[in-house]
BAZA-838695 format. One record per residue: x, y, z of N, C-alpha, C in turn. Coordinates in steps of 0.1 Angstrom, whole numbers, plus 2048, in hexadecimal, padded with zeros to 3 digits. Example, Ala and Ser with C-alpha at 12.3 -4.5 7.8 and 13.67 -1.06 7.14 Angstrom:
BEGIN
8847C784E87B7D384E8847DF84E/8807EA8478897F584788180084F/
This chain:
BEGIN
24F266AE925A270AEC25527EAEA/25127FAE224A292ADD23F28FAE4/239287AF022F28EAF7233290B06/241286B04245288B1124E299B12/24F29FB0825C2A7B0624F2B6B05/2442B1B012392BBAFE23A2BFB0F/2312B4B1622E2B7B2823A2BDB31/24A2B6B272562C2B322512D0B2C/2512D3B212532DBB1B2402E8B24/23A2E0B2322B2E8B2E2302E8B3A/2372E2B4223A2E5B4E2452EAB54/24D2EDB462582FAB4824E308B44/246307B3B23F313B3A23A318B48/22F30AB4D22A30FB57230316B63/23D30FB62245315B6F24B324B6C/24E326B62253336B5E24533FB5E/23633AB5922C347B6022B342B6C/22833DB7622E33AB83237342B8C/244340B8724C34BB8D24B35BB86/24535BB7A240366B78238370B7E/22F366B8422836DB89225372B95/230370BA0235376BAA233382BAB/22E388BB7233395BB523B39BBBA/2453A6BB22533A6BB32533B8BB1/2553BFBBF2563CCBC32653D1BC0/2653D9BB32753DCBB02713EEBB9/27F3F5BBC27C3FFBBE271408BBA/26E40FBC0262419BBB268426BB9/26342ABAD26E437BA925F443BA9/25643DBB024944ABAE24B44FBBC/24845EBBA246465BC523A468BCD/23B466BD922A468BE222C478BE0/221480BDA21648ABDA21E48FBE2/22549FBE122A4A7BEE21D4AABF9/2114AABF62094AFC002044A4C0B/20B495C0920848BC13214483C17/220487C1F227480C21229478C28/22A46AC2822D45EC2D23045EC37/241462C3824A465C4325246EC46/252470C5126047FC5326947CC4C/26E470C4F27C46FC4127A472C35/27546AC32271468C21266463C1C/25E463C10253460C0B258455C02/261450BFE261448BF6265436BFC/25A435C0725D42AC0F25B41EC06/25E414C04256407BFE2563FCC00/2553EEBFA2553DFC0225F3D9C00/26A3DDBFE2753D5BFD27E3D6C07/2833C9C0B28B3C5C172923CEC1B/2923D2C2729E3DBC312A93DBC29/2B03CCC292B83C9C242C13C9C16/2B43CAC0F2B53CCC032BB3D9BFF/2B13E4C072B43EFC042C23F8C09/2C53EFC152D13F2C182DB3F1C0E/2DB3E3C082EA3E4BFF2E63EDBF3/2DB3F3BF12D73F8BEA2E040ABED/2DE40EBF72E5417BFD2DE422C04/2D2423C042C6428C0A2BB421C14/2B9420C1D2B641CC292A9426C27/29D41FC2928E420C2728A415C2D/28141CC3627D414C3F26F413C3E/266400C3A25B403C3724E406C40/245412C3523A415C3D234410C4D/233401C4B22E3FDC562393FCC61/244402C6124C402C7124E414C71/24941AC6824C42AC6C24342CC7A/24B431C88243431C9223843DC90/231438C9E223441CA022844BCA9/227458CA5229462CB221646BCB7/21A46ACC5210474CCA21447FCD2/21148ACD2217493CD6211493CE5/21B491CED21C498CFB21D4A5D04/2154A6D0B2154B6D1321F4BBD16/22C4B9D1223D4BFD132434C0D08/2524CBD0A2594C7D0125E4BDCFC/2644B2D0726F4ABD07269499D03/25B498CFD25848BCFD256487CED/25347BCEB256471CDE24F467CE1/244460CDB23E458CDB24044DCD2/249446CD2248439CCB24442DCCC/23C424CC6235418CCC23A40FCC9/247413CBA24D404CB8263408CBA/266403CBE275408CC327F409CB1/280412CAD28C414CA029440BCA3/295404C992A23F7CA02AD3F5C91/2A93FEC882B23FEC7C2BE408C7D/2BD411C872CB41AC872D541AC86/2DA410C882E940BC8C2ED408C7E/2E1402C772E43F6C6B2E7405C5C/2E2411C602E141DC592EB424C5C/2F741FC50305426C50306431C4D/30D438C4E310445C4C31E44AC49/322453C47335452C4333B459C4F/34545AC4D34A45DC5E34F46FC5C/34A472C6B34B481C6D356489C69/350490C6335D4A3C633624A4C73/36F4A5C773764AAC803704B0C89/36F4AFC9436E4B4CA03724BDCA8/3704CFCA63684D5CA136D4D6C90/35C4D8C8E35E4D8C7A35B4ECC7B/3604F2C7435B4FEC7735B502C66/359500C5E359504C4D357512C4D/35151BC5034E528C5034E533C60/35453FC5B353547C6A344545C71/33E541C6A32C545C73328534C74/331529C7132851FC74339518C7F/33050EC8933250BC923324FAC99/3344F1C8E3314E0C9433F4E2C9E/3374E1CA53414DFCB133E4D6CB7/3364CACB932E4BDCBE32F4B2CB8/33B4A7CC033249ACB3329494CB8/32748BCB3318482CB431947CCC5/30A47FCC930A477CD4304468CD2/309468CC6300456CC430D450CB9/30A442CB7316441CAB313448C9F/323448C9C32244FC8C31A44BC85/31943FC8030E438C792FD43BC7E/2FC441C852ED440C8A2E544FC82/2DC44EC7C2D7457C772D245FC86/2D5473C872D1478C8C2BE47CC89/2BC47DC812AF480C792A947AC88/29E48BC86290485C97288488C8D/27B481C94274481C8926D492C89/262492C7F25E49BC7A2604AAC88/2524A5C8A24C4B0C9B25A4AECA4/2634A9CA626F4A5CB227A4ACCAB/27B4B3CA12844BBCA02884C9CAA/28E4CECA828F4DACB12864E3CAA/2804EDCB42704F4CAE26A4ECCAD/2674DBCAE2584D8CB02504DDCB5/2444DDCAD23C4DDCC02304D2CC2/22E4D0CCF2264C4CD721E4C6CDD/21E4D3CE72134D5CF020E4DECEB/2034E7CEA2004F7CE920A4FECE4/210504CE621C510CE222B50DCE4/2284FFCED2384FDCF02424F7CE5/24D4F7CE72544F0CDA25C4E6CE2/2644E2CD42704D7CDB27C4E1CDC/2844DDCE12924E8CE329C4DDCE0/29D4D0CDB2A54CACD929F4BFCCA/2AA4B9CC92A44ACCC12A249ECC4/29B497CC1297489CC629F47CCC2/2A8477CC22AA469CBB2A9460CBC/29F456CB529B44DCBA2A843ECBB/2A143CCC22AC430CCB2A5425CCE/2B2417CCE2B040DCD62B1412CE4/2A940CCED2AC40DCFC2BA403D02/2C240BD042CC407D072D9409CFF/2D5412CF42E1413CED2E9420CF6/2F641DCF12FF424CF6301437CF3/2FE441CFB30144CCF8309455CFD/311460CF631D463CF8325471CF8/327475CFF32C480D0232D489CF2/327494CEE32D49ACE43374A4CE5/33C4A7CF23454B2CEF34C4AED00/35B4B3D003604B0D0F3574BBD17/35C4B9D253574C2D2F3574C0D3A/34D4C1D463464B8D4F33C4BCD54/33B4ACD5D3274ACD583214BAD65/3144BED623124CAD653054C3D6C/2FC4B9D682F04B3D6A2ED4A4D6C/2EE49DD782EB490D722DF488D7E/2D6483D712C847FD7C2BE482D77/2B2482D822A3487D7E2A3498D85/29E49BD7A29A4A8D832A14B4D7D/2A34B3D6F2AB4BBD662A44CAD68/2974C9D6628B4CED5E2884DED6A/28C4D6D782874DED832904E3D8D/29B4DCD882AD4E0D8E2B04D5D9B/2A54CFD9D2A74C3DAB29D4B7DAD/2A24ABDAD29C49FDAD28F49DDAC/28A49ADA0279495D9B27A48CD95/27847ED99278470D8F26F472D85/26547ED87258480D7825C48BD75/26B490D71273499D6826E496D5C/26B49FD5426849DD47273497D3E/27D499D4028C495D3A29148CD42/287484D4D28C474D4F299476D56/2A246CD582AF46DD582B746FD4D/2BF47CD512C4485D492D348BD4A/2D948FD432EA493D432ED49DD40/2F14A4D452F54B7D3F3074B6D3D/30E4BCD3431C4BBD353194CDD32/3234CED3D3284E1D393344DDD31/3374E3D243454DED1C3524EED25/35B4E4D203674EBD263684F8D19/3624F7D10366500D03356505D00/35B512CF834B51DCF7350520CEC/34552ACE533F52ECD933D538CDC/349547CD6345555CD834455DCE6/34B553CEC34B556CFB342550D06/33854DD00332544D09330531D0B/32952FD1632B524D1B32551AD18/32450FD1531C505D0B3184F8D14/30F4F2D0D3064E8D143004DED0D/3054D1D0F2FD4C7D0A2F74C0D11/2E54BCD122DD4B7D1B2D84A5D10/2D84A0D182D7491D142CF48DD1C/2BB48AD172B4482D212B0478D20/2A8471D2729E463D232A7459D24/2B345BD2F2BC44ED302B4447D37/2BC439D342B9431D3C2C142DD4B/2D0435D462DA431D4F2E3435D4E/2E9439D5A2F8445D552FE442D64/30A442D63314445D7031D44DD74/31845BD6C31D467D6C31446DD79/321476D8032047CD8E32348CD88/31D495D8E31D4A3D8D32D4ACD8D/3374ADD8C3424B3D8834B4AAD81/34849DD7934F498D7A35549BD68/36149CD6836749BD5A364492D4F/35F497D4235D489D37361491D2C/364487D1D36C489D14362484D0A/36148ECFE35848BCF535A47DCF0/354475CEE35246ACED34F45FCF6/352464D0335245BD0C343458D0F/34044FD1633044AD1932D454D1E/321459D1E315462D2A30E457D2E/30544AD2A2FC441D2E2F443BD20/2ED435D232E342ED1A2D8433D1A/2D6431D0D2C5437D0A2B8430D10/2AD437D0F2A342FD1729443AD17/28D437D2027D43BD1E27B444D29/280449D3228344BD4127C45ED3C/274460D4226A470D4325E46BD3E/25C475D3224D478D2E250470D1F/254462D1F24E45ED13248451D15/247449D0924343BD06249436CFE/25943ACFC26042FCF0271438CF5/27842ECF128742ECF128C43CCE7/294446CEB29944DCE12A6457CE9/2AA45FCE62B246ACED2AD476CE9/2AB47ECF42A948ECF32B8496CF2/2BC49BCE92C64A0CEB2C64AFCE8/2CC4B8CEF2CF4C7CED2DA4D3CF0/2DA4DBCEA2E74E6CE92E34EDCF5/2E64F7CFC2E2501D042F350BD02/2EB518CFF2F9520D032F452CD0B/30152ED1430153BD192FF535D2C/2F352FD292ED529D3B2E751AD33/2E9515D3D2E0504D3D2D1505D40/2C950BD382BC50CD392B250AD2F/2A750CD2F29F504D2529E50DD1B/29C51CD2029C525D142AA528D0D/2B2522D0D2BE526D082C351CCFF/2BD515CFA2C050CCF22C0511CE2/2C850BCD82CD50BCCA2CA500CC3/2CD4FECB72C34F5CAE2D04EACA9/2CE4DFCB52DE4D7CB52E34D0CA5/2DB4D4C9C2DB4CEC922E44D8C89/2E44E2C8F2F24EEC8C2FE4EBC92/2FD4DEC9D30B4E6CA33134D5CA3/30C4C7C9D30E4C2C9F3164BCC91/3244B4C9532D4B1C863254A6C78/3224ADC6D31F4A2C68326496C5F/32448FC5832A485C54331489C47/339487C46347487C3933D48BC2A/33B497C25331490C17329499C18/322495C283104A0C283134AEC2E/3094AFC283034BFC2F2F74C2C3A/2F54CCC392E64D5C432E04DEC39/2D84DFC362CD4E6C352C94EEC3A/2C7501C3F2BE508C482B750FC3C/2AB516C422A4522C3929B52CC46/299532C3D295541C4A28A541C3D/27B53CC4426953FC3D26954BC42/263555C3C25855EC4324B561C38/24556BC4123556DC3A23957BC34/22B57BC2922C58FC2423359BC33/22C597C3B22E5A0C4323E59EC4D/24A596C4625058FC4D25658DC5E/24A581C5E24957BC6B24B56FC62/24F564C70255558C6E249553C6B/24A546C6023E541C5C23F533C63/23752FC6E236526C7A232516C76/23750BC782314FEC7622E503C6C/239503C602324FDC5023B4F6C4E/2354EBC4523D4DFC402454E4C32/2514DEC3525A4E0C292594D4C24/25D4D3C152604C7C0B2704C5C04/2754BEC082824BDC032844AFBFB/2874B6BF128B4A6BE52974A8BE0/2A249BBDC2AB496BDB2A6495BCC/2B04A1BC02AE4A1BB82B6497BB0/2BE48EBB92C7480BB42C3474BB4/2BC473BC02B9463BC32A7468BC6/2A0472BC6291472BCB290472BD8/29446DBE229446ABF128C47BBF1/28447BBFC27C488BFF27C48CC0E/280492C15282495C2327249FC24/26E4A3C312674ABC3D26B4B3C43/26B4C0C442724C7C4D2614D2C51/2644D3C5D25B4DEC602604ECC65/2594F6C68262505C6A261505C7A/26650CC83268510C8E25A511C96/254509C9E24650DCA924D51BCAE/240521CB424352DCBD244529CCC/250531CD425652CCE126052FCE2/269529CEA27552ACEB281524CE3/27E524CDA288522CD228F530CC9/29A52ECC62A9536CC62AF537CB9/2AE53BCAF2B453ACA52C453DCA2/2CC539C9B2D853DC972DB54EC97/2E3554CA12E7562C9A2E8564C8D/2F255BC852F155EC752E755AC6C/2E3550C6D2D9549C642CB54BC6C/2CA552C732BB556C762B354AC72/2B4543C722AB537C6A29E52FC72/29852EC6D28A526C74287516C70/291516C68290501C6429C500C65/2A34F3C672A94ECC642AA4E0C65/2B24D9C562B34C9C572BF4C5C51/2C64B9C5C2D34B7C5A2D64AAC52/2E24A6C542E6495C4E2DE497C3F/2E04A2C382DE49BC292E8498C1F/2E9490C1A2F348FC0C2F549CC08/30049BBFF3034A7BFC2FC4A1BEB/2F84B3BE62F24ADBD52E64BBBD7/2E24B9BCA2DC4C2BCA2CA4BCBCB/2C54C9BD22B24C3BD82AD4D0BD4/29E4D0BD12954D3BD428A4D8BE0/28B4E4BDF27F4E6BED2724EFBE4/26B4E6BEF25C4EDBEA2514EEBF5/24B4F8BF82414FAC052344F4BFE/22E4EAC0021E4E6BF92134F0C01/20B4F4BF82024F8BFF207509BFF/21550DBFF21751DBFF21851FBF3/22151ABED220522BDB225514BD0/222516BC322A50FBBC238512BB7/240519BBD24E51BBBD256511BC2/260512BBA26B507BCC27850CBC1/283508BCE29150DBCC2984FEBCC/2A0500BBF2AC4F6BBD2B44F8BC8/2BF4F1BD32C94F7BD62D54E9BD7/2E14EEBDB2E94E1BDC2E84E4BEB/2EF4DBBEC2EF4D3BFF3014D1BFD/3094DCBFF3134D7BFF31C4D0C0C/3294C7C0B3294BFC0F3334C7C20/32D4C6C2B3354C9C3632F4D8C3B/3264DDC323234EDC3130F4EDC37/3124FCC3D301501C3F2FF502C30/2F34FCC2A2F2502C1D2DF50FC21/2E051AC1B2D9522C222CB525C19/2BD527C1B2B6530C0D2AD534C18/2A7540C12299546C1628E546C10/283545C13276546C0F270555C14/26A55CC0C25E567C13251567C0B/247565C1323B565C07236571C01/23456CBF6232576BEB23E581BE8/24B576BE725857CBE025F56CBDD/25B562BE1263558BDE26E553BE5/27A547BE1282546BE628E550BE2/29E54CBE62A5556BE82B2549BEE/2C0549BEA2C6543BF02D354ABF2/2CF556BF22DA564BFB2DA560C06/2EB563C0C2EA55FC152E756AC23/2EC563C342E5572C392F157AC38/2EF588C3D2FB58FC3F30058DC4D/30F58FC4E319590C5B310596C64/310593C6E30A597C793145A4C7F/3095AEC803125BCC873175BDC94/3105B5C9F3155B4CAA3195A9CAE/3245A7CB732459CCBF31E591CC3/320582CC331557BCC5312580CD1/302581CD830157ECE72F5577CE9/2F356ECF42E8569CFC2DC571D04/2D3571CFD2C857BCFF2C9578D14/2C1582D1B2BF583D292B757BD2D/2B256ED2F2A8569D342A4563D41/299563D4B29F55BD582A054CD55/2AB546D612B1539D5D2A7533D6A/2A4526D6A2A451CD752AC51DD82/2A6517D8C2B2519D972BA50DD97/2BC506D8D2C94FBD8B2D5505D88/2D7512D852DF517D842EB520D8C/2DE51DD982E8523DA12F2517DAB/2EA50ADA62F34FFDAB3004FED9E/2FF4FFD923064FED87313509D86/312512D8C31951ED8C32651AD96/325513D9E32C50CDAA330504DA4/32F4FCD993374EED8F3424F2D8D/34E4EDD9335B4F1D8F3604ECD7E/3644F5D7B3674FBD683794F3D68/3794ECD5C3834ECD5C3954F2D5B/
């Protein structure tokens, strides 16, 4: 009996180092090095199930599905080889009121052209002020998408653009913006006239004057111009529907119950805007670490008030850390409060600064630029 009770007694041992010895990935609470970041999102990617980390309440998506981008000879492209297919499953809390306006100088007047739940976040370079080709930038932001998912009017109006041939004001199936959707909105900002451009459908049955209601379908997402993967190009235009007149939609679009935006205005000793530098942003609650880059040179437009050259939206509200690697060892505490622009400045060789800007002395206006000749077909679009 005690030899039979010895051999349970060894092969309950064995089986507890056995399952011991599994290996068993609990969260990782180390941070990747600010000067090599993983992913536009976040650095603190690791091997535990999608799933896992969902009920967890953070959505980290691991290393081996962060897509590949290559940058394209245009604004308007995105290179993805493998299609984001976890968006949907990445909740989010539901939007501030339509329009949210919290301050005289700020402006969400847009809700989401994707579901609430869908993380807006483009990646790194596909923010507005990327740049891709030589000198050109993006004038909108990228979001990546299933092909086929549903996209949606952000503001009423009617449609001003629908088809190929955005880019050149008349039919080009090799439009860089693919099949694409312009809505002129029935309502403006300071007196002028506003514009949301939606490309890379795959399919829309929207006709040129025709009336739509924020939320209503525009079409489905898809690959259709200058890319290689599923996503939506989406963009602000005010004043005229043209490429130079675009705004940084991540200002004007409603965010989720909770979060905030982030802008800052870099400059150099000599202050000039300090161009493509990487920002570091860390989440002094949970570690999560964001990417933000500063404004390419081009046509891109900054805020009359917030003069700003970065921005990045959809963050928790809480208090973060920013730090430029590679420019100084300073960084600024700030909170991210909840529904609000939260604002700071950088200047080198004076530091940060989270004064905010002063009231603007004049009137907003839309600088003079020439427009495309889709405008003189657009001027003819009966207004509601």
């Amino acid at each position: 009996m005690k030899i039979t009770q010895l051999a349970w007694l060894l092969f309950l041992m064995g089986g507890l180092w056995a399952c011991s010895s599994e290996t068993i990935l609990p969260p990782s609470t180390v941070e990747a090095p600010l000067s090599t970041p993983s992913s536009p999102v976040n650095s603190t990617a690791t091997a535990l199930p999608t799933k896992l980390v969902e009920q967890i309440g953070e959505w980290v998506a691991p290393p081996s599905s962060a897509p590949q981008v290559i940058a394209l000879e245009d604004p308007y492209s995105i290179v993805v080889h493998q299609p984001i297919t976890d968006t949907v499953a990445d909740w989010r809390p539901p939007l501030y009121p339509t329009p949210w306006i919290p301050t005289p100088y700020d402006h969400f007047l847009f809700s989401r052209p994707v579901l609430a739940d869908m993380r807006v976040w483009a990646l790194e370079d596909y923010r507005y002020g990327g740049v891709f080709f030589r000198n050109v930038v993006h004038t909108g932001i990228d979001i990546p998408l299933k092909a086929g998912s549903p996209i949606y009017a952000a503001g009423s109006g009617r449609v001003a653009w629908s088809g190929f041939g955005l880019m050149s004001g008349e039919y080009n199936p090799n439009d860089p913006y693919g099949l694409a959707v312009v809505i002129r909105h029935d309502f403006g900002y300071q007196g002028q006239t506003l514009y949301t451009v939606y490309g890379h459908l795959s399919e829309t049955n929207l006709v040129v004057g025709q009336p739509i209601e924020t939320g209503e379908l525009v079409g489905l997402s898809g690959a259709t111009g200058k890319v290689t993967g599923p996503h939506l190009h989406f963009e602000v235009r005010i004043g005229d529907n043209s490429f130079s007149r675009s705004r940084n939609p991540e200002l004007w679009i409603v965010p989720p119950q909770g979060w905030g935006i982030l802008a800052g205005q870099l400059k150099t000793f000599d202050d000039e805007w300090m161009v493509r530098v990487k920002v570091a942003i860390r989440s002094l609650e949970t570690g999560v670490r964001y990417w933000v880059a500063t404004y390419g040179e081009g046509p891109v437009n900054s805020d009359p008030y917030y003069n700003e050259n970065l921005v990045i939206g959809d963050l928790p509200a809480g208090w973060y850390r920013i730090f430029i690697p590679g420019e100084t060892s300073q960084h600024l505490d700030i909170e991210i409060l909840p529904g609000r622009v939260s604002y700071f400045r950088y200047k080198r060789g004076v530091g940060f600064s989270k004064d905010l800007p002063s009231p603007p002395i004049e009137p907003f206006k839309t600088p003079e630029v020439p427009t495309p000749q889709i405008e003189a077909f657009l001027t003819e679009t009966p207004t509601p």
